[in-house]
N, C-alpha and C positions, 0 to 999 in steps of 0.2 A: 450422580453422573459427574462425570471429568472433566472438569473446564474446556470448554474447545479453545485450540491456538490462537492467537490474535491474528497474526499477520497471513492471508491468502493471494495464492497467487493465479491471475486470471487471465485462462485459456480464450484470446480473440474471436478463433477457428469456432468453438463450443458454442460461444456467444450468439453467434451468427447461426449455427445451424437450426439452434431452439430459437430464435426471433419470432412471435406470431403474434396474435391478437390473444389475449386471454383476461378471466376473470381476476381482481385482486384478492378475492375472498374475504371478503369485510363483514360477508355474509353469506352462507349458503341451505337454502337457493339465494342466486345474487339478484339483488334490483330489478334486473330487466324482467323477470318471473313475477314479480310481486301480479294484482289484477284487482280489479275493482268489487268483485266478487268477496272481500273482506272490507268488513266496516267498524264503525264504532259499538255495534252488541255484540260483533264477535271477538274484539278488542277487552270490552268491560267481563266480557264470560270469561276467558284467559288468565286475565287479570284475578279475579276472584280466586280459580283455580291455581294458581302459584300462588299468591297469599296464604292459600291453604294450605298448602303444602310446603310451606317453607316460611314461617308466619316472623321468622328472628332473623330471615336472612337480610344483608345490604343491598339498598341500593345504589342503581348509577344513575344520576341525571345527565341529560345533553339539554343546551339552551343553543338555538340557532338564531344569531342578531346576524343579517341577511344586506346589513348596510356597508355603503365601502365609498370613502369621501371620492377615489379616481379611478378609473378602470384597467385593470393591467389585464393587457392584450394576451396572456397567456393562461387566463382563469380558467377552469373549469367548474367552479364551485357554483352553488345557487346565490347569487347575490343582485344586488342593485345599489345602481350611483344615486346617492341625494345629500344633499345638505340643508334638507327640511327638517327643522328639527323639532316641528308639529307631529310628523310625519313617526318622525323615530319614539317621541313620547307617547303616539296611541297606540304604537306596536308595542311600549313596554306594558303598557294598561292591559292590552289584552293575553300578552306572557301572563301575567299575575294572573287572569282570570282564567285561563288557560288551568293552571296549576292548582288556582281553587279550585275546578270542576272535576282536578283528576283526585286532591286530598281524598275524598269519603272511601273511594274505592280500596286507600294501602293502611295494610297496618300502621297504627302507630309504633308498634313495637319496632319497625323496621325503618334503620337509621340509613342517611346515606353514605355511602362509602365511598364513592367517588363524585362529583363534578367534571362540566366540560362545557366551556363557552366556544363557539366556533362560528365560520361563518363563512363571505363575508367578514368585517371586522370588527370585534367587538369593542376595541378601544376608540370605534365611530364613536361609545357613546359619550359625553362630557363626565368626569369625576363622581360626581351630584346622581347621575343616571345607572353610573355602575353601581353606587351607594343604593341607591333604592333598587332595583332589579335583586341586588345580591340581598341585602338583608332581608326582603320580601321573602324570599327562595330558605332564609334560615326561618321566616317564621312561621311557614308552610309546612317543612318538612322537618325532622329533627336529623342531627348529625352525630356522625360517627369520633371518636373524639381524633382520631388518628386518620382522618379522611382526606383524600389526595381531589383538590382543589387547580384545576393544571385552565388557561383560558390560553387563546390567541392572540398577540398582539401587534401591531404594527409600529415598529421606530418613527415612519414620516412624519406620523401626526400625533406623536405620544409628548404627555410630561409629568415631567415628577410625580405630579397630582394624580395623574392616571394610576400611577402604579401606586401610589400612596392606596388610593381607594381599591386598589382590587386586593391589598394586603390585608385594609379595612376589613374586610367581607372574608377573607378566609384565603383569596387564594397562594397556593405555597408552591407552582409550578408555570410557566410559561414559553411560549412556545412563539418563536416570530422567522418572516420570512425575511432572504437576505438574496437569493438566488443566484445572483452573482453580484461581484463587486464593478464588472465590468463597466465603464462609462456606455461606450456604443452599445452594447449588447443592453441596459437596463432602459435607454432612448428608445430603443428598436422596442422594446415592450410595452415600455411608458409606466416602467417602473422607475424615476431616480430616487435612489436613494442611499448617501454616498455613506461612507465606513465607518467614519468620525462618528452619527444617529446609531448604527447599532452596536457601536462599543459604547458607546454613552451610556444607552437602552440596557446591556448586559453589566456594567456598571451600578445602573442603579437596582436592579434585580436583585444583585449580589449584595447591596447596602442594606438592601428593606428585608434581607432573609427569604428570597425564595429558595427553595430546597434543591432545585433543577433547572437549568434553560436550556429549551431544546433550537437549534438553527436547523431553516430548511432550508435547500438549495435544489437547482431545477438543470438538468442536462439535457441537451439537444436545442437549447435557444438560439436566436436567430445569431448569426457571429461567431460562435462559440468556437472555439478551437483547443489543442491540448495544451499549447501554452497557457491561451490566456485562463483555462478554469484553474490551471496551476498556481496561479498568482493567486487566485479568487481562494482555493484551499491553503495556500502558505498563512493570508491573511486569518481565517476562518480557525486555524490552527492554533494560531495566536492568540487568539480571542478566546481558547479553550473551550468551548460548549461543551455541560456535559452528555449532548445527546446530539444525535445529525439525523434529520432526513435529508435523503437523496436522490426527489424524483423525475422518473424520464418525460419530459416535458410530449403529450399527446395532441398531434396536431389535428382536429378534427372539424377543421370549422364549418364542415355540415353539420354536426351539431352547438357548436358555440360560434355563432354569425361573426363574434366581435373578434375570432382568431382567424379574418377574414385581412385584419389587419397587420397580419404577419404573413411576408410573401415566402413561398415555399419555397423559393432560391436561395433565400436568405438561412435556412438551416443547413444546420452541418450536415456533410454524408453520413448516409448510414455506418461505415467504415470510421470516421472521422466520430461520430456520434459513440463509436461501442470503444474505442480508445479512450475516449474520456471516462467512460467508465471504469475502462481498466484500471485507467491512473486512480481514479478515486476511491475506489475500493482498495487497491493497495497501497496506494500513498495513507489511507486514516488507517487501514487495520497494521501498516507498521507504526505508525503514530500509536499504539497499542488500544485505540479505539476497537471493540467487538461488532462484529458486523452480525446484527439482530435478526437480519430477514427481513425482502419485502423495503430495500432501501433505509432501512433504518440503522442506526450503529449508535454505539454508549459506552461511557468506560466502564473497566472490568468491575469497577466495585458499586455501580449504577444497577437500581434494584430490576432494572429492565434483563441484564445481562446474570445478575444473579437468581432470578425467576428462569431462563434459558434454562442457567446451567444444573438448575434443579427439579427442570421438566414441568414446571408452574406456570410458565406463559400462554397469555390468552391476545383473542385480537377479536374484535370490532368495529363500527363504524368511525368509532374515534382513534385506529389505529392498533399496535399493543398495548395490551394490558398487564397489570400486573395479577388485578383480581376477577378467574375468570368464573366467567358462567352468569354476574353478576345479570338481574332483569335491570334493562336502558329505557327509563321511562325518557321522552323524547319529547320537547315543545319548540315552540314557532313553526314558522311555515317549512316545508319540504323535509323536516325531521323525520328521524324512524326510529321507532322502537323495539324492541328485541325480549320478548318472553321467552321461557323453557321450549314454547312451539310454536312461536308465535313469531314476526315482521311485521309490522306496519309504519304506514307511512302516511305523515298530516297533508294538507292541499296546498298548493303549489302556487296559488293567487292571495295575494293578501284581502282580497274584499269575500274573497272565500273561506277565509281563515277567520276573517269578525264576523260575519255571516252566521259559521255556524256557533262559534262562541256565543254571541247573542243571542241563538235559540238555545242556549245551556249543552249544546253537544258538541261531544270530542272532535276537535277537526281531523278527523281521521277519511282520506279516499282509497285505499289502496292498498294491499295486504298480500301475505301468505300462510296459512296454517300446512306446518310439517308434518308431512306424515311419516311412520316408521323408518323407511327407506331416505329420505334426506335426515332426519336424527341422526343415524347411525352414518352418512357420509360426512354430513357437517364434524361429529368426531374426529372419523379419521382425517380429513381434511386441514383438521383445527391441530390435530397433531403435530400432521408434518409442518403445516407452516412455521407454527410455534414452537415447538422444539424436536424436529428435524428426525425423529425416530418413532415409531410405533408397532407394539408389543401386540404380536394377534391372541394370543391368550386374553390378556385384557376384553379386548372387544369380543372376541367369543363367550367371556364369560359373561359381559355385560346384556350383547344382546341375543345370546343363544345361536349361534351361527358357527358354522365352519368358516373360517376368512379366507381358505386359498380356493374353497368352492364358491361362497357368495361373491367373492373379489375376482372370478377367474380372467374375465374377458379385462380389468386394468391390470393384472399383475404381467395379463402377457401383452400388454401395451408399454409395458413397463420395461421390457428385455433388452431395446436397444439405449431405453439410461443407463440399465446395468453398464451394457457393452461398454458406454461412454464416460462409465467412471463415476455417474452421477448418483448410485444407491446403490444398496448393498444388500439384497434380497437373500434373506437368511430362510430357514425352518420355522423362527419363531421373533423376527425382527426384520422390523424391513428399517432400513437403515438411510439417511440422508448422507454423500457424504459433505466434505467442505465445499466441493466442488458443484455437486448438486444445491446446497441451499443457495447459490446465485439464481438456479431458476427453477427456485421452486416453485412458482406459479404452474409451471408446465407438470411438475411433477405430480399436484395437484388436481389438476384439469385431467390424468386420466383417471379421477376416480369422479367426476362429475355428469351423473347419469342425464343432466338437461342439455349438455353442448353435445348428445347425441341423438337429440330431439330435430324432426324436421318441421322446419317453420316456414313460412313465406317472410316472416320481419325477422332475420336473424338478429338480436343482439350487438351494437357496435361494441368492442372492447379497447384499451388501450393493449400499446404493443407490450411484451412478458419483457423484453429488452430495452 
């Protein structure tokens, strides 16, 4: 496949037309589907059954550390404030027993191939803690000798030491938030945390040999204007990252109370909100940054961007991937896991979480088993998101189907993208084009047979824009 162009140029008008509520596709079926109806015997039967079947292949771990020293007003993640540091050493006790309870069930032959500390923040825990959690997790599981070791870190409250220890242990990838540089705008959230911390932060990253540092930044916060993110990317620019998220800040605080703390005056308009985006999308991809999909962008020789352009990209809970398909075995609280057909998700209260640990069972509440018909959409899905074209041969021969009869009712949902420039619906390729992968979520969502399901609790989502 043909390198796609770096620099794109974005239609306002377009922007604004597709605006809606939709799934990010981290998983399909997403979240809101999971039910109580899967447990921990339908988790360890799954589990067996891919083992079997794939007895040599890698795994991915996720560790979810759920602690966060201050609360920024614009979270969504599962986390809690504490500075109990009783508190954070029983939750690493019961990680470790956690992860002995899932050993018996995986091959030894199957090494890990990926890592992923997330949260919450995992640089909450002191040097000493990351030491023990990490080398625990190497002597559990064995590794991959080439295994991508990527954690989340935070500048405010990091040092040397931190990242000394997390090199300790393996990891060779990092990823920290920066959202904006603004003063007023980082106050309004109760995030400060001023520029000098995360050049320092990228600084010593770069000293200790990580391989990568990914910046995240967040559009639509309260203040925000197209000036001032401008300044925020000039800086960011500087600082070289070689990787960006760039997500659309979701105000929803019917469901996160503590975004109750941001008054709704206080964001930008919606108008005022999709300019900033304009800027940012063109400002980095002529910065000759690739814009990945799904708010992410890397440089062109960035194995995220060489995965794209060779139709190798995968995506997850933990974002993209490079290695897909890989099983996500998943620990701590509100984690999920990810089999060949399998979702699940651990319990969401920490006394629920040692609870079951201490009776020797997987803290697993909550699941989905796929059946034929999500398999075969999750592909296509997984397609276009990640690399922006799909081949109906392919999936005809995979799963016995005609695509333009089994697909019929998305593809003619599909006609007015066409119209708009956004794909390119062939005989035997349906086509993304540069214009379409800005919203691709949407593109996505008409082939998602659940958002035509009729519920009384429909699903909140964030906005596609």
């Amino acid at each position: 496949m043909a390198p796609l162009k770096t620099k794109i140029d974005v239609d306002v008008e377009l922007l604004k037309k597709y605006d809606q509520p939709g799934p990010r596709y981290t998983s399909y079926p997403t979240a809101p589907y999971f039910h109580t109806g899967v447990g921990t015997a339908e988790y360890l039967q799954h589990i067996k059954k891919d083992d079997a079947q794939k007895p040599q292949e890698g795994l991915s771990l996720y560790f979810h550390i759920p602690f966060c020293d201050t609360l920024c007003y614009f979270c969504g993640c599962n986390m809690m404030v504490t500075r109990n540091r009783g508190k954070i050493a029983n939750y690493l006790d019961y990680l470790i027993k956690e992860m002995e309870l899932m050993r018996p069930h995986i091959s030894t032959a199957r090494k890990v191939q990926q890592l992923h500390w997330g949260g919450g923040t995992p640089t909450h825990l002191k040097p000493d803690e990351i030491r023990r959690l990490g080398f625990a997790i190497r002597d559990i599981f064995g590794f991959a000798d080439d295994a991508e070791l990527s954690v989340e870190i935070d500048p405010r409250e990091l040092t040397k030491e931190h990242m000394q220890a997390l090199r300790e242990v393996g990891f060779n990838r990092c990823s920290m938030g920066v959202q904006d540089f603004n003063p007023q705008i980082q106050k309004a959230v109760n995030r400060i945390q001023p520029e000098s911390i995360t050049r320092q932060t990228v600084d010593w990253a770069r000293e200790l040999g990580f391989h990568s540092v990914n910046i995240d930044l967040m559009y639509g916060l309260p203040f925000q204007t197209v000036d001032s993110f401008n300044e925020t990317l000039d800086k960011i620019l500087d600082i070289d990252p070689d990787r960006l998220a760039v997500f659309n800040y979701a105000h929803l605080p019917q469901i996160f109370k503590h975004q109750n703390l941001i008054k709704r005056e206080w964001l930008p308009a919606p108008e005022e909100k999709l300019k900033i985006l304009k800027l940012t999308i063109e400002k980095l991809t002529a910065s000759r940054y690739v814009y990945i999909g799904m708010d992410h962008f890397a440089k062109p020789d960035d194995e995220l961007t060489l995965a794209m352009n060779e139709g190798t990209l995968y995506r997850n809970f933990q974002g993209y991937s490079t290695h897909a398909g890989l099983n996500v075995l998943a620990f701590g609280i509100t984690s999920i896991s990810m089999l060949s057909d399998m979702y699940v998700q651990n319990v969401k209260k920490l006394n629920d979480y040692y609870e079951r640990i201490e009776q020797g069972q997987l803290p697993v509440f909550r699941g989905v088993i796929l059946n034929e018909d999500d398999i075969l959409r999750r592909e296509v899905i997984t397609e276009l998101m990640c690399n922006f074209r799909l081949k109906k041969e392919k999936i005809e021969t995979k799963y016995g189907i005609d695509f333009d009869e089994y697909f019929a009712a998305s593809l003619q949902k599909l006609i007015p993208f066409e119209k708009d420039g956004l794909i390119e619906l062939g005989a035997k390729v349906l086509k993304v084009t540069t214009a379409g992968r800005l919203l691709i979520r949407n593109i996505a969502m008409q082939f998602d047979a659940y958002l035509e399901r009729k519920s009384e609790n429909k699903p909140q989502f964030s906005r596609t824009v």
